[in-house]
N, C-alpha and C positions, 0 to 999 in steps of 0.2 A: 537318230531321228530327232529337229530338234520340235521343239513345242511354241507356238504363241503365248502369250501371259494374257492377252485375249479369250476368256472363256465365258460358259453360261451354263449350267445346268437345272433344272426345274422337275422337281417331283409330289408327287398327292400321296396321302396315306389317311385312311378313316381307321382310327383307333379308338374305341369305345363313344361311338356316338358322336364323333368329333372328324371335320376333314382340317387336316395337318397339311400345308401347303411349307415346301421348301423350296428355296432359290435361293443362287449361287452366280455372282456376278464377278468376272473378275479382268482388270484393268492391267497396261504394262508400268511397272514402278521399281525402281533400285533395289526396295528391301523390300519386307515383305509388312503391308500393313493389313492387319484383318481388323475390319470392321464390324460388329455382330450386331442384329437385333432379334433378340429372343425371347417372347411373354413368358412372366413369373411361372407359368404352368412346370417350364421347364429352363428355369433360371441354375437349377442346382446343377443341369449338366453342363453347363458354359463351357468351364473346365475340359471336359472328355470332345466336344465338338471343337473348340479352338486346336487343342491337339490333333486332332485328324485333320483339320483342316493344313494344318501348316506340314503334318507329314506328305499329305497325296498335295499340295497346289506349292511349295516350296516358297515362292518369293510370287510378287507382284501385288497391287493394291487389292482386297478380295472383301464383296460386302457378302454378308449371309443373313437372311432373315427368315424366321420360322411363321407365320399366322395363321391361325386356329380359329375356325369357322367351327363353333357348334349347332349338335342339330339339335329346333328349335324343339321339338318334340319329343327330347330325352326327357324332360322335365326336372335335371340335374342341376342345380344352381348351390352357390353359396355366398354366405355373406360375411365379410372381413370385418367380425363384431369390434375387436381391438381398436382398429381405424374407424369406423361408427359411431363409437361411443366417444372417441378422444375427437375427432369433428364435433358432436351433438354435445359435448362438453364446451369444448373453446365458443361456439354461437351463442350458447346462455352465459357464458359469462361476457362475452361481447357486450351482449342485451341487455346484461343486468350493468356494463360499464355508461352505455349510451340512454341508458333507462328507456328501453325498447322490449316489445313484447316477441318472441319468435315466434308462436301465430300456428295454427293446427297443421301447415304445412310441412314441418319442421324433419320428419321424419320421412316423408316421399322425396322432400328435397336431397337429401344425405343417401339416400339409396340409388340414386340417378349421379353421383357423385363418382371419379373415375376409381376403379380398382375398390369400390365398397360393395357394389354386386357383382359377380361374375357367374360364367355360365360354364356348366361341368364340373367335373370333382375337382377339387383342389392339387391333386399331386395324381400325376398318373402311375399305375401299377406297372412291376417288371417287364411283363409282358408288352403291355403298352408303349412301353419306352422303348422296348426292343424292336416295333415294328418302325419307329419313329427312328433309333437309332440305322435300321437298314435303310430307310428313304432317303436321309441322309448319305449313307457308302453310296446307293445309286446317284443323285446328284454330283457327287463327286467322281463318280466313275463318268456320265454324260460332259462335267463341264473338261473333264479329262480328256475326253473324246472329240469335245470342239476345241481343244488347245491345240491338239493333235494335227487335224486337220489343219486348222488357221496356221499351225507351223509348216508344214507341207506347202503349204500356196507360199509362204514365206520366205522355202529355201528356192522353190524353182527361181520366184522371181530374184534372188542373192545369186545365186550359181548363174543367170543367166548374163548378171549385168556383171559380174567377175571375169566372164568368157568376155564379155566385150571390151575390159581394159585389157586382155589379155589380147584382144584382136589388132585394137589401138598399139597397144606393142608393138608389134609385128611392124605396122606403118612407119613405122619411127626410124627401123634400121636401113631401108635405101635412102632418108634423108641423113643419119650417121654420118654414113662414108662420103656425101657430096658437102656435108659440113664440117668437117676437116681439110677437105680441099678448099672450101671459101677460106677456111679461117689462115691457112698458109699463104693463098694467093694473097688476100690481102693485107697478112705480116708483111710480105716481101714487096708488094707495094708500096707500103711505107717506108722501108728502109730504100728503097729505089729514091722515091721523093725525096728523104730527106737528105742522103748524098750527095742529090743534085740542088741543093739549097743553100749547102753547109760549104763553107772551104774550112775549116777550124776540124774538123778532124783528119788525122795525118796517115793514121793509121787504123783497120777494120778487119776484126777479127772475123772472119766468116763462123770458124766453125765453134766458136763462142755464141755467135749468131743462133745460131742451129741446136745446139744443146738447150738455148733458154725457148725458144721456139717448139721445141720437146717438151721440156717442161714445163710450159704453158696448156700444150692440149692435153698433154696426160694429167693437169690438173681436171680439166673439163671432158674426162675420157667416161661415159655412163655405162662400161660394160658390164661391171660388178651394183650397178643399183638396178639395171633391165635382169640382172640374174636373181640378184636377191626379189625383185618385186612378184615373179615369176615363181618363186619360191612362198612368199607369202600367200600366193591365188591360190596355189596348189594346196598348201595348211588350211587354207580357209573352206577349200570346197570340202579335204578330207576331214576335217573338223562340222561341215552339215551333214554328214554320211555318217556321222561316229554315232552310237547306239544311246549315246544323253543327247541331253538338252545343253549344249554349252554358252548359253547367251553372252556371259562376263568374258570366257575365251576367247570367243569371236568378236568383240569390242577391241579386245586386244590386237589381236592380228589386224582387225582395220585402221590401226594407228599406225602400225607397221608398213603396212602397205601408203597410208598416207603419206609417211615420210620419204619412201624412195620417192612416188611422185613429186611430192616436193625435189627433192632434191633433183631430177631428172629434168623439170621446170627452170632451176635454177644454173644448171650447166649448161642448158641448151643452146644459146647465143643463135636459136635458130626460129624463126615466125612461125614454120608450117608446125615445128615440132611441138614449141607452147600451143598451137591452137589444138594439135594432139591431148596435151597435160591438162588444159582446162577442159577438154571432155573427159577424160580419165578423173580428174577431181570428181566433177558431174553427178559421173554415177559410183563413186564412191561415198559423194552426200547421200544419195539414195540410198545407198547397203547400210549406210550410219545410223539410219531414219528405219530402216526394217530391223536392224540387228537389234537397236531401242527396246523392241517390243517380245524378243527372243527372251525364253526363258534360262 
């Protein structure tokens, strides 16, 4: 089953007086780039959360942000003396360089300062961290669950439009066999013309004729690129049905399949069968443009 790199997941948890909002956004991208924004409450776990993260989301751009709403009526606060003192240090001697007075304000202003008062305990207890730690697996189990899904809508519409160059196919071979016959009748057209143009040739090999006239259309013969392209559909559908997520795979195989088309475009020598290959291209842009975003 494969997966979108497409996902969201979003969870709440109130641990000690505090509602813990998590969310879980995640984008399609090559490698895998985790983004985090996580308040100092819980900066020491960065470490244990990026880990998980990159276990259960694998690859894809992914931002994670933690924010901590306290309640206002815990009456829990504290205040980052270190940082306080080393601000109300640097202003007086500011003061004393510009011979300025700092002024009875001095100390409400430094308290209103970012990260010098905060609201709730400073470090949350095990317990704490463990309800914070499961809010977390949830969100990653939901954005799991909408990757899921978004990859399901992902393969119907890939398998559908695979069926269609496969249908395209099909078209292709009652024009085959009548494009072999133009391409004979009008070899030997030419050779008719130009016999009747020529007196300077004495002699005409017919069945010299006939062997390079072989080996002309068996240069332009697409049986084995209609076999192998038909071979790659087939890898591709059983490759969405396979039990992973194979996104880099299936990039693969769509180069492959790219290329018989091409090539199948490029023997043609026929109008109706290009305007077949430039839809077959088509909706292979479109499987290119979904596969992108495959995990």
């Amino acid at each position: 089953m494969i997966k979108s790199m497409t996902g969201f997941g979003k969870t709440t948890v109130n641990p000690g007086g505090r509602t813990v909002n998590i969310e879980i956004r995640t984008l399609n991208s090559k490698q895998l780039d985790v983004n985090t924004r996580i308040p100092a409450l819980y900066r020491d776990k960065e470490a244990e959360i990026r880990a998980e993260l990159n276990r259960v989301l694998e690859r894809g751009k992914i931002d994670f942000m933690i924010t901590v709403d306290s309640d206002s009526d815990s009456g829990e606060f504290s205040i980052n003396r270190p940082l306080a003192k080393q601000i109300y240090n640097e202003i007086n001697q500011l003061a004393l360089e510009l011979g300025e007075t700092t002024g009875p304000d001095i100390l409400s202003t430094i308290i209103k300062m970012p990260d010098v008062l905060k609201a709730g305990r400073e470090a949350p207890d095990e317990n704490e961290w463990l309800l914070v730690k499961n809010a977390v697996t949830e969100a990653l189990v939901l954005t799991d669950v909408f990757r899921a899904a978004e990859g399901e809508l992902l393969g119907k519409d890939m398998s559908s439009r695979i069926q269609l160059i496969l249908d395209l196919l099909l078209k292709v071979e009652p024009l085959e066999s009548q494009r072999i016959t133009n391409l004979r009748e009008r070899f030997q057209r030419n050779q008719d013309e130009f016999l009747e143009k020529t007196t300077k040739v004495e002699k005409f090999d017919e069945n010299r004729f006939e062997q390079e006239i072989f080996w002309y259309l068996e240069k332009l013969d697409i049986t084995e690129e209609k076999l192998r392209l038909r071979k790659h559909c087939a890898y591709f559908l059983d490759t969405l049905t396979s039990s992973d997520s194979n996104g880099r795979k299936l990039g693969f195989i769509t180069q492959e399949i790219g290329r018989e088309i091409n090539t199948l475009g490029s023997k043609a020598y026929n109008a109706e069968i290009q305007m077949i290959v430039v839809q077959m291209k088509d909706e292979l842009e479109k499987i290119k443009e979904q596969v992108s975003n495959v995990l």
